[in-house]
MISE-752031 format. One record per residue (C-alpha): x negated, y negated, z. Coordinates in pm, whole numbers, always signed. Layout:
<marlos>
      u      v      w
      X      Y      Z
...
</marlos>
This chain:
<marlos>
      u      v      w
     +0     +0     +0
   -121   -354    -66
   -189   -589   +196
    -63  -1002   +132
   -197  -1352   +307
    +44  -1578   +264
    -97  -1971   +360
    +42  -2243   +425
   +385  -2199   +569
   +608  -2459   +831
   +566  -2379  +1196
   +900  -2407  +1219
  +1014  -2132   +964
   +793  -1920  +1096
  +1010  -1950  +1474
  +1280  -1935  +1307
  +1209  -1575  +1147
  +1080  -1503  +1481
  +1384  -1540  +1640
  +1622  -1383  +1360
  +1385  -1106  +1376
  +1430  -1070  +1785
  +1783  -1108  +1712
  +1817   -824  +1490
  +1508   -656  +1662
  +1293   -637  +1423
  +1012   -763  +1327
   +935  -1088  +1171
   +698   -872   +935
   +986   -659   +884
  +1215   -947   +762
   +951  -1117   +491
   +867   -771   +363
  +1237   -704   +294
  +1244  -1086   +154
   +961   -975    -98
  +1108   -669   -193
  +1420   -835   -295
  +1280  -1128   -479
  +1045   -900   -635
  +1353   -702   -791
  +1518   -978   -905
  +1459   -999  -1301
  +1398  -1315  -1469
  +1634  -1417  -1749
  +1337  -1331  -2035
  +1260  -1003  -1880
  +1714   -909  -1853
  +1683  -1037  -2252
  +1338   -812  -2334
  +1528   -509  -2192
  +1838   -583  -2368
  +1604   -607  -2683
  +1480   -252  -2601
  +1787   -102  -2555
  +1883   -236  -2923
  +1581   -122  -3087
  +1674   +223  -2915
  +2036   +203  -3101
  +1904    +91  -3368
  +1657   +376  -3413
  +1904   +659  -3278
  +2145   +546  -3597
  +2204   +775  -3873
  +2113   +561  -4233
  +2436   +611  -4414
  +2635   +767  -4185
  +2961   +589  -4030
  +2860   +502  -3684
  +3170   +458  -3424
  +3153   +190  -3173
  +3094   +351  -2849
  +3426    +86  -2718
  +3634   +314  -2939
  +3515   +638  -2865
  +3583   +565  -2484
  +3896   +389  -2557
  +4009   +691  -2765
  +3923   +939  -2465
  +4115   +721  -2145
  +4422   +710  -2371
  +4392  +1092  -2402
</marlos>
C-alpha cells in the first residue's frame, strides 16, 4: 500500500475531522482515507466520454457488415411485452 503527506492543511479542519472522527469513533486517518477513496472514484467528465467512446468502438466492431442489426431498445422492448 502507498503511503501520502499531505501539507499544508487549516488547523481548524484538521479538529474538526478530529472530532467527527471521535464522534463516529474512528479515526481521523480513517475518515480522509475514505475521503480519498471516494474522490479518487469519481470519473472526470473526459474520462465518462473516453469510456463511452470505447464502448462504441466495441459495437461498432461486434457489428455484422451487411447484416440488419436490431436496436438492443427493441429487442428488450419486444421481450417485457412478451
Amino acid at each position: 500500500m502507498g503511503q501520502m503527506l499531505i501539507r499544508q492543511l487549516d488547523d481548524a479542519a484538521i479538529e474538526r475531522l478530529k472530532l467527527r472522527a471521535r464522534r463516529e469513533r474512528t479515526s481521523a486517518e480513517a475518515l480522509a482515507r475514505g475521503a480519498i477513496h471516494r474522490e479518487a472514484a469519481q470519473l472526470t467528465l473526459d474520462e465518462k466520454l473516453e469510456l463511452v467512446r470505447q464502448m462504441q468502438e466495441k459495437t461498432r466492431r461486434a457489428t455484422i457488415p451487411d447484416a440488419v442489426q436490431t436496436s438492443g431498445v427493441d429487442l428488450i422492448r419486444e421481450d417485457r411485452d412478451r
